[in-house]
HTML snippet that shows the backbone in 3Dmol.js (N, CA, C, O; Angstrom):
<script src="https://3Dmol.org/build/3Dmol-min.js"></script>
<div id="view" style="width:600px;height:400px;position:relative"></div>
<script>
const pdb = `
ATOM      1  N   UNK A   1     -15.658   4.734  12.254  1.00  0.00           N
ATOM      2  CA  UNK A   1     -14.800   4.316  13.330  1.00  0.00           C
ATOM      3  C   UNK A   1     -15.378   4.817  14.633  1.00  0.00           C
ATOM      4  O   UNK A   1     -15.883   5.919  14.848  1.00  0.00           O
ATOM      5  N   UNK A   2     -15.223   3.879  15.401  1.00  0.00           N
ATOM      6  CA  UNK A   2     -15.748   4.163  17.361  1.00  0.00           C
ATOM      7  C   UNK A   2     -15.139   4.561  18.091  1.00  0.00           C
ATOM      8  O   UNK A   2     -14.911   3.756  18.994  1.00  0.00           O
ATOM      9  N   UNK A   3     -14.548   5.797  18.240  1.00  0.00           N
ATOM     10  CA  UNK A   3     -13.701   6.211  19.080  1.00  0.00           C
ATOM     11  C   UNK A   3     -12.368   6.732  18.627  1.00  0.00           C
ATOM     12  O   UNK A   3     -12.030   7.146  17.518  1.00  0.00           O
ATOM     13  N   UNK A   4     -11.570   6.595  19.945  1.00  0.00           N
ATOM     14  CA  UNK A   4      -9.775   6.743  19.005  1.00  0.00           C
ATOM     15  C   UNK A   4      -9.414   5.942  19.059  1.00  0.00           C
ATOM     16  O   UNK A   4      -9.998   5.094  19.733  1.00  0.00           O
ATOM     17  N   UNK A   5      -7.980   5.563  18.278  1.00  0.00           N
ATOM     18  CA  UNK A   5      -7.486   4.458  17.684  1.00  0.00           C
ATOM     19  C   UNK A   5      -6.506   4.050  18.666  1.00  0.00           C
ATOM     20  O   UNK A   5      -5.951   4.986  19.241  1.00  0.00           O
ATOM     21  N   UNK A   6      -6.077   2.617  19.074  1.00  0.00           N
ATOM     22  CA  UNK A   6      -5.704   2.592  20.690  1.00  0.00           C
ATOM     23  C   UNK A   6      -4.058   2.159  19.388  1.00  0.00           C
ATOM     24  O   UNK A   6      -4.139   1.934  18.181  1.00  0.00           O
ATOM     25  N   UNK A   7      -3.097   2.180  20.042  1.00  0.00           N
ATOM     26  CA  UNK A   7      -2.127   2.058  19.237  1.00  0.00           C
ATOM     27  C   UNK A   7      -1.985   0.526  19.225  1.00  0.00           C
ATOM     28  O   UNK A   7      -2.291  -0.230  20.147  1.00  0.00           O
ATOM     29  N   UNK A   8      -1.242   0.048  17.497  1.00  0.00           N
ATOM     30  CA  UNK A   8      -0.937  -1.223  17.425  1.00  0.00           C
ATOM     31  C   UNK A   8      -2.491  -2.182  16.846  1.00  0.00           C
ATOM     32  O   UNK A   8      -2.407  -3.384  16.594  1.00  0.00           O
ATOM     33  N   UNK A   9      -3.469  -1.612  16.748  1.00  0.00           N
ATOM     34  CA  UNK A   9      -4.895  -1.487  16.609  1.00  0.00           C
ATOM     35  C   UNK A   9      -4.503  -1.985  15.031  1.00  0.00           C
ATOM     36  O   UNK A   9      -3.373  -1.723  14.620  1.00  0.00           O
ATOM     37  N   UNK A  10      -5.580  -2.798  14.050  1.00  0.00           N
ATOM     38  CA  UNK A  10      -5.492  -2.924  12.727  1.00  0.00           C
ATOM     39  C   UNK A  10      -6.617  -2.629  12.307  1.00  0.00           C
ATOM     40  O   UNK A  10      -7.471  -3.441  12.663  1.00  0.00           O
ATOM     41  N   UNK A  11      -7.061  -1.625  11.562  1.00  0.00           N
ATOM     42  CA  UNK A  11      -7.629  -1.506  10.402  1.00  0.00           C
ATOM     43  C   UNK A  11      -7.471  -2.013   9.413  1.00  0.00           C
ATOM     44  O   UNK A  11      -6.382  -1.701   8.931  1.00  0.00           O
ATOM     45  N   UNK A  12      -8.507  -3.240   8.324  1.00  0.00           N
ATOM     46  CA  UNK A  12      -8.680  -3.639   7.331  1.00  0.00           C
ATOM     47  C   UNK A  12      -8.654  -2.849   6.308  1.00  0.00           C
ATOM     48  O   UNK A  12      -9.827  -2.495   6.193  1.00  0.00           O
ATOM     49  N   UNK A  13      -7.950  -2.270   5.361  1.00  0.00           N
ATOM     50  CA  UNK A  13      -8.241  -1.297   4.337  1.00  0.00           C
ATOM     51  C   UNK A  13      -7.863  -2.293   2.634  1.00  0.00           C
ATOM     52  O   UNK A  13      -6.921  -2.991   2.258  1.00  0.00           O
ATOM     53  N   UNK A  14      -9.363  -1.781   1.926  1.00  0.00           N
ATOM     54  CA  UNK A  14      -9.416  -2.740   0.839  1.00  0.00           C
ATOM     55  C   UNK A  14      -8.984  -1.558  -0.210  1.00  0.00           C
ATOM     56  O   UNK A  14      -9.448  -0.420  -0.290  1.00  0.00           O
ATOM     57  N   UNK A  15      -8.204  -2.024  -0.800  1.00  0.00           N
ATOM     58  CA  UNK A  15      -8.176  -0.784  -2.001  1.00  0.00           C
ATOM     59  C   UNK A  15      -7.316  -1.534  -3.453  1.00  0.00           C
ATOM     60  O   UNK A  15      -6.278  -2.186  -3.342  1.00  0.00           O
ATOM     61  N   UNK A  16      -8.000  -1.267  -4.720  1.00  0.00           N
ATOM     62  CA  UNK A  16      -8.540  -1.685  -5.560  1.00  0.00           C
ATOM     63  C   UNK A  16      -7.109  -0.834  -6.799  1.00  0.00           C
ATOM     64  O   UNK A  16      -7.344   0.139  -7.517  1.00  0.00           O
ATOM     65  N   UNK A  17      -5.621  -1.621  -6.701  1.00  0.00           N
ATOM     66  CA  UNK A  17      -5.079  -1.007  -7.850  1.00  0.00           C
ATOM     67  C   UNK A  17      -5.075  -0.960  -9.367  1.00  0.00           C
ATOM     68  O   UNK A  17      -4.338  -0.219 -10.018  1.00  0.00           O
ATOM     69  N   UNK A  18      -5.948  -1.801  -9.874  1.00  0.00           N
ATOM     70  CA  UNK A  18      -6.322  -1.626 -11.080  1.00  0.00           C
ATOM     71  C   UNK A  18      -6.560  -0.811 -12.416  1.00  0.00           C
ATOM     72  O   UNK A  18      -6.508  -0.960 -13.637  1.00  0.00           O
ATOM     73  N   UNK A  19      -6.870   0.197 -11.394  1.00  0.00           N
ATOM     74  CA  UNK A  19      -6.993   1.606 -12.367  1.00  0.00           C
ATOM     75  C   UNK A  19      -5.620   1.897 -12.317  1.00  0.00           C
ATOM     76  O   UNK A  19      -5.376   2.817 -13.098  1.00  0.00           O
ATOM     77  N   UNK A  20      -4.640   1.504 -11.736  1.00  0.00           N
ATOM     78  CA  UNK A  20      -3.116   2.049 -11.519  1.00  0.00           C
ATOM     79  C   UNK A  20      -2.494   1.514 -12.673  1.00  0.00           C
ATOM     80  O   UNK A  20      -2.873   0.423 -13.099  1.00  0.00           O
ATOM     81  N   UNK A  21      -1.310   2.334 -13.405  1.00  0.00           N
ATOM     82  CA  UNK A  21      -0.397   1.624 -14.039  1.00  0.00           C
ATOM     83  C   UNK A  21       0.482   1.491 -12.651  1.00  0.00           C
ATOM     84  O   UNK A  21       0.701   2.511 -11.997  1.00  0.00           O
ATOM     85  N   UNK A  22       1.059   0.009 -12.148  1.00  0.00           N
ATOM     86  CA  UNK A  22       2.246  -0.062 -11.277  1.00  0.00           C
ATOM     87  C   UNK A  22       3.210  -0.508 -12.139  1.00  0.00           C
ATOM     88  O   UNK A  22       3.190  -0.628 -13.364  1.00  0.00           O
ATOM     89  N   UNK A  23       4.236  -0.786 -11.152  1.00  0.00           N
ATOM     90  CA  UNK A  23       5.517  -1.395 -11.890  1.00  0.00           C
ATOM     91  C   UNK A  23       5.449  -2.368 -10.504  1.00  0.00           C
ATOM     92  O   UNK A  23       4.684  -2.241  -9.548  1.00  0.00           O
ATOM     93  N   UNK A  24       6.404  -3.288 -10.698  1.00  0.00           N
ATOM     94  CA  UNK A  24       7.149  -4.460  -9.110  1.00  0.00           C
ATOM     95  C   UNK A  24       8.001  -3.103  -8.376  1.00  0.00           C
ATOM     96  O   UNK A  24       8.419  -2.064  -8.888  1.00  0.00           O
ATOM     97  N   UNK A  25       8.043  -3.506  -7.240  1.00  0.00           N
ATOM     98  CA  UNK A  25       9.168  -2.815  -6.210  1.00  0.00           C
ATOM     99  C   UNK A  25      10.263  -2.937  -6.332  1.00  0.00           C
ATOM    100  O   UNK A  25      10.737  -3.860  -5.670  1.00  0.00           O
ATOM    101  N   UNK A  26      11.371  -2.021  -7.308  1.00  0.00           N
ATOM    102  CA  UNK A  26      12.903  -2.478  -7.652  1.00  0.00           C
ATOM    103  C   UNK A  26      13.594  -1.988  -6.592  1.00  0.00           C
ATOM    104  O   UNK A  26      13.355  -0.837  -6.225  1.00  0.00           O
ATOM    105  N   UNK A  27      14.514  -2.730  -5.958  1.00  0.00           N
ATOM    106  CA  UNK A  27      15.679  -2.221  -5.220  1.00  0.00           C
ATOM    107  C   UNK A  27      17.109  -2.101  -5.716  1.00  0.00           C
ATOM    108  O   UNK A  27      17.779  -2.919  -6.346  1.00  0.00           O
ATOM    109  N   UNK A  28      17.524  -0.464  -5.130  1.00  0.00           N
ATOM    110  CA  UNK A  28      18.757  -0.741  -6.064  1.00  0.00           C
ATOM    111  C   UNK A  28      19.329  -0.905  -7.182  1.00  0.00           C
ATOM    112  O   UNK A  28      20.496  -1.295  -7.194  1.00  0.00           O
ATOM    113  N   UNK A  29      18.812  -0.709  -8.076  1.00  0.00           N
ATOM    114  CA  UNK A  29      18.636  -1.654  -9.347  1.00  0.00           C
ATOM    115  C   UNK A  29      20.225  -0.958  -9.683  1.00  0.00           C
ATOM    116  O   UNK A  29      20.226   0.250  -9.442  1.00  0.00           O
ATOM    117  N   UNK A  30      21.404  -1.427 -10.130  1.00  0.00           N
ATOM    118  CA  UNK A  30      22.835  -1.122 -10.882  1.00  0.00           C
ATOM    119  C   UNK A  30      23.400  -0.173  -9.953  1.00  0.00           C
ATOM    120  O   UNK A  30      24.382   0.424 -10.394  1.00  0.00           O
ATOM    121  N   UNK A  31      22.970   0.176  -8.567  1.00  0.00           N
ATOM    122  CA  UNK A  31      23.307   1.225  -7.571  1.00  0.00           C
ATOM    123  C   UNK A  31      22.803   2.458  -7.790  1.00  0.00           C
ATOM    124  O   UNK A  31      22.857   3.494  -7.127  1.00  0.00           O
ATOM    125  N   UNK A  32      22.302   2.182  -8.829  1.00  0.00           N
ATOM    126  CA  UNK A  32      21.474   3.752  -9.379  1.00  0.00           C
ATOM    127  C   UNK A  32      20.415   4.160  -8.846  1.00  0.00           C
ATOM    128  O   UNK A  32      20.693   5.184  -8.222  1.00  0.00           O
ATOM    129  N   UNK A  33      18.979   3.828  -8.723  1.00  0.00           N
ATOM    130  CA  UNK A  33      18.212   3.899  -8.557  1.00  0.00           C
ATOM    131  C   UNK A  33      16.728   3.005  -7.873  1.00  0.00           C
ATOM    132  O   UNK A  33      16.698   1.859  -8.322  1.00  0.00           O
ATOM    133  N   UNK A  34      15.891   3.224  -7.192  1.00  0.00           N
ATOM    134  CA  UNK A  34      14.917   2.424  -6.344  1.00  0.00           C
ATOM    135  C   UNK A  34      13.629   2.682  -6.861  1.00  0.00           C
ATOM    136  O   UNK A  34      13.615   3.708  -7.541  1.00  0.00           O
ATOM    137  N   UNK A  35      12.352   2.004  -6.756  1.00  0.00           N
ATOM    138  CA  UNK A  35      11.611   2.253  -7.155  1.00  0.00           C
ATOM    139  C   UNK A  35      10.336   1.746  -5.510  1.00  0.00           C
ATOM    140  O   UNK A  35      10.069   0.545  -5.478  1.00  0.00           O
ATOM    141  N   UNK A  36       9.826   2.442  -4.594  1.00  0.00           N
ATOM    142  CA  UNK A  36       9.135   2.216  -3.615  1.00  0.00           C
ATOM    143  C   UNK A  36       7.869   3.097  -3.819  1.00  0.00           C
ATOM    144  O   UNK A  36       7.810   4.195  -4.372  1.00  0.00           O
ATOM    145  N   UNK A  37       6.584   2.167  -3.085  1.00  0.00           N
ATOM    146  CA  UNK A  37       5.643   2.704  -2.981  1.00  0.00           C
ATOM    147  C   UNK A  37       4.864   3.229  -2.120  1.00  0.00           C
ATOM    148  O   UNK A  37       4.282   2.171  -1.885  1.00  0.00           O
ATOM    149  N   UNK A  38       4.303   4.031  -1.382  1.00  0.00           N
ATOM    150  CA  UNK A  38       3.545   4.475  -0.305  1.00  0.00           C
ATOM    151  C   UNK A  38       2.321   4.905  -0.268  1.00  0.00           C
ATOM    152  O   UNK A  38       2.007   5.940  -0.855  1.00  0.00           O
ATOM    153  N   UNK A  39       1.392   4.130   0.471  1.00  0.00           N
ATOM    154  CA  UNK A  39       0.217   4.657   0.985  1.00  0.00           C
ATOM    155  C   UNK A  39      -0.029   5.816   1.981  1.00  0.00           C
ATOM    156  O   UNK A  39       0.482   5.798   3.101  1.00  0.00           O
ATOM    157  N   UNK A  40      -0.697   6.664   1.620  1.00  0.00           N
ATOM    158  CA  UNK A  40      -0.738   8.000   2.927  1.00  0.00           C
ATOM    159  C   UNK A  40      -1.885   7.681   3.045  1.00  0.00           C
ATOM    160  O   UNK A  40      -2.625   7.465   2.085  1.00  0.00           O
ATOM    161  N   UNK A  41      -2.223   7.599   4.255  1.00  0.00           N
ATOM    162  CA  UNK A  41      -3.454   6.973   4.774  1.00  0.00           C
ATOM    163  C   UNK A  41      -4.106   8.101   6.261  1.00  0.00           C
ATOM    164  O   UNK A  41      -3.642   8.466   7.341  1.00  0.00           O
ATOM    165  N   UNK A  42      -4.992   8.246   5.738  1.00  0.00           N
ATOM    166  CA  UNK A  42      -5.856   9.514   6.673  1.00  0.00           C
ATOM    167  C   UNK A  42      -6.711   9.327   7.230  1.00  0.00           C
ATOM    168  O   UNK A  42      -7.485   8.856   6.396  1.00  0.00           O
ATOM    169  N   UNK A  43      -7.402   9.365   8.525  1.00  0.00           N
ATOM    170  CA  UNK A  43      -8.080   8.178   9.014  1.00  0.00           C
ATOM    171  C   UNK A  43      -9.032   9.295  10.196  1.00  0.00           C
ATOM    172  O   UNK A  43      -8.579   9.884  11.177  1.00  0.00           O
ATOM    173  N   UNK A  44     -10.210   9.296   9.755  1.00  0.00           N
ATOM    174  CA  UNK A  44     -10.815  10.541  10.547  1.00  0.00           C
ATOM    175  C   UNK A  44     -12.294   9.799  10.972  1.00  0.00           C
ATOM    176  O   UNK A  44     -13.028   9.022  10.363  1.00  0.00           O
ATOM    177  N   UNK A  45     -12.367  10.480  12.436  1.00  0.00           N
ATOM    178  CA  UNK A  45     -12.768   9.556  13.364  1.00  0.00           C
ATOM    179  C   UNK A  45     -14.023  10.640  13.710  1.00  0.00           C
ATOM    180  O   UNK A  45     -13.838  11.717  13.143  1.00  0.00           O
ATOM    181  N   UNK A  46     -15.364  10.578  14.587  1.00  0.00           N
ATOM    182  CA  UNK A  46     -16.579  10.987  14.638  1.00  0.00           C
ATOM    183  C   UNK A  46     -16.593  12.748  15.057  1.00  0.00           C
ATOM    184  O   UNK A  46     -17.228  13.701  14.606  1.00  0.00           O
ATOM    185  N   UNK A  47     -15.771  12.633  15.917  1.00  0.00           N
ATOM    186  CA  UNK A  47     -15.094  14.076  16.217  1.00  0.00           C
ATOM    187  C   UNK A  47     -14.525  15.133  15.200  1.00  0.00           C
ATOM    188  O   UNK A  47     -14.565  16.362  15.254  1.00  0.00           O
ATOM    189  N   UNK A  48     -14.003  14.324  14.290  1.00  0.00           N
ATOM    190  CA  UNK A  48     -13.270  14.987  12.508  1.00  0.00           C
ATOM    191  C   UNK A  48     -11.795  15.158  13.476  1.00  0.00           C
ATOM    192  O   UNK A  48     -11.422  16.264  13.869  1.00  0.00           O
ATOM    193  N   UNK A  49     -11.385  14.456  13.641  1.00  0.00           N
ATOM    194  CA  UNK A  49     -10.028  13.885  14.333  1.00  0.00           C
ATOM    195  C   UNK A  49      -8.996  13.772  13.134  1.00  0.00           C
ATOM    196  O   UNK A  49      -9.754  13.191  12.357  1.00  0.00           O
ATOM    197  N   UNK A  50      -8.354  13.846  12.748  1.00  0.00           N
ATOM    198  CA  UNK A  50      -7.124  13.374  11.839  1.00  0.00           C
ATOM    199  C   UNK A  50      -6.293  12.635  12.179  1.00  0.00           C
ATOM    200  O   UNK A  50      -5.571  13.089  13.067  1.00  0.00           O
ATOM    201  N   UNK A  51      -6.010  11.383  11.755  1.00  0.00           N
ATOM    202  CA  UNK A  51      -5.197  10.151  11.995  1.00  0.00           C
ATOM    203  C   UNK A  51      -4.163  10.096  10.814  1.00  0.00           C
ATOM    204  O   UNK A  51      -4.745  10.031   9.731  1.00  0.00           O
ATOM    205  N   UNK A  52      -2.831  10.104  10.718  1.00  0.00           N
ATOM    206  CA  UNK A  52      -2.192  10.171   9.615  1.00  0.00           C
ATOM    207  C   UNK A  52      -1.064   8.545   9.580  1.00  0.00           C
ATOM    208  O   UNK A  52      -0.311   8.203  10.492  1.00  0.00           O
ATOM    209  N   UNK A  53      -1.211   8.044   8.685  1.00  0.00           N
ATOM    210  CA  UNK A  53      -0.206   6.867   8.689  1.00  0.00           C
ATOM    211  C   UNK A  53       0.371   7.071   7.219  1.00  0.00           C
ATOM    212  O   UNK A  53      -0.340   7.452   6.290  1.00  0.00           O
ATOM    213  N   UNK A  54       2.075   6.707   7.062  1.00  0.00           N
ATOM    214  CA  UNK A  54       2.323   6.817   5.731  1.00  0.00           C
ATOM    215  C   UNK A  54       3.080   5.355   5.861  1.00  0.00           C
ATOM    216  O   UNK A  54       4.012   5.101   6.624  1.00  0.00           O
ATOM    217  N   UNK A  55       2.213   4.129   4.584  1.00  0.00           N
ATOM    218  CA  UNK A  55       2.783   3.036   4.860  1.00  0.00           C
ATOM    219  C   UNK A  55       3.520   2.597   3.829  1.00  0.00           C
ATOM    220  O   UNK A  55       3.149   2.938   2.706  1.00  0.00           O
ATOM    221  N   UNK A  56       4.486   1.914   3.938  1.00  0.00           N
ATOM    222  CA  UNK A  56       5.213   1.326   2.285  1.00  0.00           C
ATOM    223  C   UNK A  56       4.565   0.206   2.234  1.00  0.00           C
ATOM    224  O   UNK A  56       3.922  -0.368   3.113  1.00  0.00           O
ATOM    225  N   UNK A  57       4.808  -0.125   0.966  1.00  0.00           N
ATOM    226  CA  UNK A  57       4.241  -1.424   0.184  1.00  0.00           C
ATOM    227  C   UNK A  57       4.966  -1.845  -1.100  1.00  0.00           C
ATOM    228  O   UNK A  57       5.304  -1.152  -2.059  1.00  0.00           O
ATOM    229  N   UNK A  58       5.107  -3.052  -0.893  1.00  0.00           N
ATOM    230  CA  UNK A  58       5.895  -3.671  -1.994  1.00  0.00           C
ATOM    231  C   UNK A  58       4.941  -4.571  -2.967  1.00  0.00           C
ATOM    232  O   UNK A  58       4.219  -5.488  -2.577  1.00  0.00           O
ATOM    233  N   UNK A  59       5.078  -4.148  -4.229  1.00  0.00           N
ATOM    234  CA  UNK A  59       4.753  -4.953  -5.283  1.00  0.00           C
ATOM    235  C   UNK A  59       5.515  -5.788  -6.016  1.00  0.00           C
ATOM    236  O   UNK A  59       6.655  -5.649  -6.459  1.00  0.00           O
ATOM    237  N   UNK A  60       4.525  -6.920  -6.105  1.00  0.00           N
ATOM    238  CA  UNK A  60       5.516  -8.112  -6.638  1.00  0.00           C
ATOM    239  C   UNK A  60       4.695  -8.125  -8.135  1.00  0.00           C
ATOM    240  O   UNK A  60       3.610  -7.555  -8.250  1.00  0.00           O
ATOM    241  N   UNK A  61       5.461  -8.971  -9.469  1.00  0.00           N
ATOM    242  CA  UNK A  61       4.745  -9.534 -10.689  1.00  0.00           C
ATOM    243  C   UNK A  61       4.900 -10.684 -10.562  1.00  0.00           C
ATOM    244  O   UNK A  61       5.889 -11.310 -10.181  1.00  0.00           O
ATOM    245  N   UNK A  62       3.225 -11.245 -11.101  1.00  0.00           N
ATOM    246  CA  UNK A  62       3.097 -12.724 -10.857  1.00  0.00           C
ATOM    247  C   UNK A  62       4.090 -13.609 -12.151  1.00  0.00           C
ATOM    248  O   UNK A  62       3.425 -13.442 -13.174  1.00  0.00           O
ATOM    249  N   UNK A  63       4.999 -14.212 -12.417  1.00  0.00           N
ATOM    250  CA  UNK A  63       5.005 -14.780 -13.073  1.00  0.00           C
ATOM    251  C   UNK A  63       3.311 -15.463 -14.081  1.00  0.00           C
ATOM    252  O   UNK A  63       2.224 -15.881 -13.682  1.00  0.00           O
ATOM    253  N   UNK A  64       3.852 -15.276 -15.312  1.00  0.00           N
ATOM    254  CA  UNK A  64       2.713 -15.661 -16.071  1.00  0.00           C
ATOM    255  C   UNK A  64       2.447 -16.948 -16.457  1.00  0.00           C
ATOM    256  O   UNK A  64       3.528 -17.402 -16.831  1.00  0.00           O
ATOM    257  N   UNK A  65       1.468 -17.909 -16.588  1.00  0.00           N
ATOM    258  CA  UNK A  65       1.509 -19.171 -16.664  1.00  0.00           C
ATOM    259  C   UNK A  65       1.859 -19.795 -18.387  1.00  0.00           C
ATOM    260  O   UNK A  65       2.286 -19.063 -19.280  1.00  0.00           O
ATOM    261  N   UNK A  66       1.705 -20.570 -18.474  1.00  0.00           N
ATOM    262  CA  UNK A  66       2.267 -21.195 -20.046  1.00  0.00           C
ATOM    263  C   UNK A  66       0.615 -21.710 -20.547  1.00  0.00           C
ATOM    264  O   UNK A  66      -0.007 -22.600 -19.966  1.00  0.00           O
ATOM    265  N   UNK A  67       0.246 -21.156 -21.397  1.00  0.00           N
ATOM    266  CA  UNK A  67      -1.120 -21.563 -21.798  1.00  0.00           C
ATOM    267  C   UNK A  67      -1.008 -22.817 -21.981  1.00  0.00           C
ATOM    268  O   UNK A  67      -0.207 -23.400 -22.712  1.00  0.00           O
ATOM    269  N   UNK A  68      -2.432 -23.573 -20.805  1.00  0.00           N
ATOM    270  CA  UNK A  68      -2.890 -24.863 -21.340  1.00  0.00           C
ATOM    271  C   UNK A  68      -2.914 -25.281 -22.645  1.00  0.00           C
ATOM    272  O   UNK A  68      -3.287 -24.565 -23.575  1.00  0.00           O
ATOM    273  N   UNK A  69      -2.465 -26.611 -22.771  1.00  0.00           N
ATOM    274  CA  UNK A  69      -2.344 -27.342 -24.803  1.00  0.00           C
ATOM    275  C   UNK A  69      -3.326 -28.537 -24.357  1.00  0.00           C
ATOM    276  O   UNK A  69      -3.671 -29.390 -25.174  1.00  0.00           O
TER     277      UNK A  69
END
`;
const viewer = $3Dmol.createViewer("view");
viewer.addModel(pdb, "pdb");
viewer.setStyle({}, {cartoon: {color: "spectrum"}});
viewer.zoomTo();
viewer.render();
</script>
């Protein structure tokens, strides 16, 4: 990264959950309980600057298709 980060600024970040067991993002589920996810994201710049963002993210499951006949 070139400098400091001017606010409102986007960084592209690729990251690869696969190795993850997830679940979908439940809300609420019977008033009991939620299920949310967060990225903590640390973002260090030429100086060794510390940039901290903590972002949520929602996971969806794809519905599965009906095998071609």
């Amino acid at each position: 990264m070139d400098g400091t980060p001017v606010r409102g600024e986007s960084i592209p970040v690729r990251l690869f959950l696969t190795p993850y067991e997830l679940t979908p993002t439940y809300r609420n589920i019977n008033n009991k309980f939620s299920v949310k996810y967060y990225l903590n994201l640390v973002l260090v710049d030429e100086e060794d600057r510390r940039y901290f963002k903590q972002q949520e993210i929602t996971m969806y499951r794809l519905l599965e298709s009906p095998p071609a006949s």
